[in-house]
C-alpha positions, 0 to 999 in steps of 0.5 A, a space after each residue: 622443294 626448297 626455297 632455292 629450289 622455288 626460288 629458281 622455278 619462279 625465276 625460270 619460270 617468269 624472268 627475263 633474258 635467255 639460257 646459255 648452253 655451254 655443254 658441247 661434250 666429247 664429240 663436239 668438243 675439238 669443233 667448239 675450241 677450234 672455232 675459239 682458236 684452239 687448234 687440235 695440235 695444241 692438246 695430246 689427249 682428252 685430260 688436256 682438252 678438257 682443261 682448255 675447254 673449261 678455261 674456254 668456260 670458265 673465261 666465259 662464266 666469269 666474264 662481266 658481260 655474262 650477267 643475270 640480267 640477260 641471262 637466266 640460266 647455263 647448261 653444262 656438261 658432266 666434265 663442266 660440273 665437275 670442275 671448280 671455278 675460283 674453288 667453287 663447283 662450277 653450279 656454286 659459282 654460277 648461282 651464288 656469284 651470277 645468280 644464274 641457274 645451272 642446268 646439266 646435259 645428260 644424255 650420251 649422244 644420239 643413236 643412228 637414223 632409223 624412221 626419219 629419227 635419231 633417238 637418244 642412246 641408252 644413257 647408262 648410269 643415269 640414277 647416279 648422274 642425277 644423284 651427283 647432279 643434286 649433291 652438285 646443285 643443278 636445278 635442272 638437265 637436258 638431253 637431246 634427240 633429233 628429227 630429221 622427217 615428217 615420220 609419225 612413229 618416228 616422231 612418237 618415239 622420240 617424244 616418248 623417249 624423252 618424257 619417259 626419261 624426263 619424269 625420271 629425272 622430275 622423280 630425283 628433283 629436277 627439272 628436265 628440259 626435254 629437247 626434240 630437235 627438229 633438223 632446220 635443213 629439213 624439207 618437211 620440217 613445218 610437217 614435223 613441227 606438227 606432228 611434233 606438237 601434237 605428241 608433246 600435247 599428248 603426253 603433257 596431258 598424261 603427266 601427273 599434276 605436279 609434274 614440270 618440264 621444260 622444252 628445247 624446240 627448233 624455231 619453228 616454220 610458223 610463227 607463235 606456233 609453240 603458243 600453246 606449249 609455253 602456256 601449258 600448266 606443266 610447262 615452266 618454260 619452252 626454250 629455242 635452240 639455233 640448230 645451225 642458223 647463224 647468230 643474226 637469223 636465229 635472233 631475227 627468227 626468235 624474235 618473231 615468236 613471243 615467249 620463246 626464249 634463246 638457248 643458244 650454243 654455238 651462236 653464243 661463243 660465235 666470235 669468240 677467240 682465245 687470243 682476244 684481250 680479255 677487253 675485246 672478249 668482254 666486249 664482244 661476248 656484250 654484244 652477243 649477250 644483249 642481241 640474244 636478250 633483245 630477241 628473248 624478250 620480244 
């Protein structure tokens, strides 16, 4: 690792403030710019998409409001990293102007329910995404299953899954947020959540020493629950998704778990439009920031 590299460990490891997630991808990629006021007849194909949906982040990243001091790092998807902000790649930027650590959503979607899961889809060409992804300076990625019941071998493979993938991409230099989301509208979601625990225990206990992960959780049914996750030695930091929950009572549920920290995406953009004067956007992405922080940090 080098010194960047430990610099940004010690930082996500033990500083203060949440992750941005910017990575809506393909499928989500229309719902996120029309809840931003972009409505579908305003584009003609993908290209064009895309370069609205990176104006959307770039406004975003380069807003004063979206600061190092409540922010610790930002995911991306793959059409992000490979744009420019200001002639810069979009990770170059983020750290070198913010001081905010990059991070790069690499799965490819989920595959259809069976056992009460929805598993990642194969994700082709993995080896040459993460070798673009340390040429490009990401320091870690992300990708995402989801539980929709209380199914034990379900539940198992996806953890799995996830690890499996995880030390892959540990083996080329970055750190794997691994995200097993259990569905909030779930009726046996604090079942889950146990069952959950209990497979991300086992295979934190198989990993090699020196092996490093993040995790991305639901926020759970029972407060503090994830405790003896965030305090794992192979934990570097365990970070809490929205899953669906507006913006007030995903903070108001973070709150009341100690040490888990926001990454939040939807609640994150939640009122922002692109007709806003850049001093209404600024200003309400501000409070959006400091509320996320508050609750990060409690």
């Amino acid at each position: 690792m080098g010194n960047k590299n430990t610099e940004q460990l010690n930082l996500m490891h033990s500083g203060k403030g949440f992750i941005a997630a910017l990575d809506q991808s393909g499928g989500s990629t229309p719902k996120a710019l029309l809840q931003y006021g972009v409505a579908e007849n305003q584009y003609t194909n993908d290209e064009e998409m895309y370069t609205l949906v990176h104006e959307m982040r770039t406004r975003i990243i380069k807003s004063p409001a979206f600061d190092s001091q409540y922010i610790l790092g930002a995911i991306l998807f793959e059409n992000t990293m490979d744009r420019k902000i200001d002639g810069q790649w979009t990770a170059d930027y983020l750290w070198e102007k913010k001081h905010i650590i990059p991070f790069l959503k690499v799965d490819k979607g989920l595959a259809e329910t069976a056992n009460g899961v929805q598993l990642m889809k194969p994700i082709s060409g993995l080896n040459e995404l993460l070798d673009r992804a340390v040429e490009r300076n990401i320091f870690g990625t992300k990708m995402r299953s989801v539980i929709k019941e209380a199914n034990p071998e379900g539940i198992r493979d996806v953890v799995a899954q996830q690890f499996e993938v995880g030390k892959q991409i540990f083996s080329k230099g970055l750190i794997p947020i691994i995200e097993p989301e259990v569905d909030i509208y779930s009726p046996d979601k604090e079942k889950s959540e146990q069952i959950l625990k209990q497979e991300i225990q086992k295979q934190l206990n198989a990993l090699d020493k020196e092996v490093k992960v993040m995790l991305k959780l639901s926020i759970p049914t029972v407060n503090d629950f994830y405790k003896d996750l965030i305090s794992d030695p192979h934990v570097v930091r365990v970070v809490a998704l929205s899953g669906g929950y507006s913006r007030e009572e995903a903070n108001q549920k973070l709150s009341q778990n100690h040490g888990l920290i926001a990454s939040f995406s939807r609640a994150l953009s939640e009122g922002l439009t692109a007709g806003q004067s850049d001093q209404d956007f600024n200003a309400e992405l501000k409070e959006t920031i400091k509320g996320i922080y508050q609750a990060s940090i409690t």
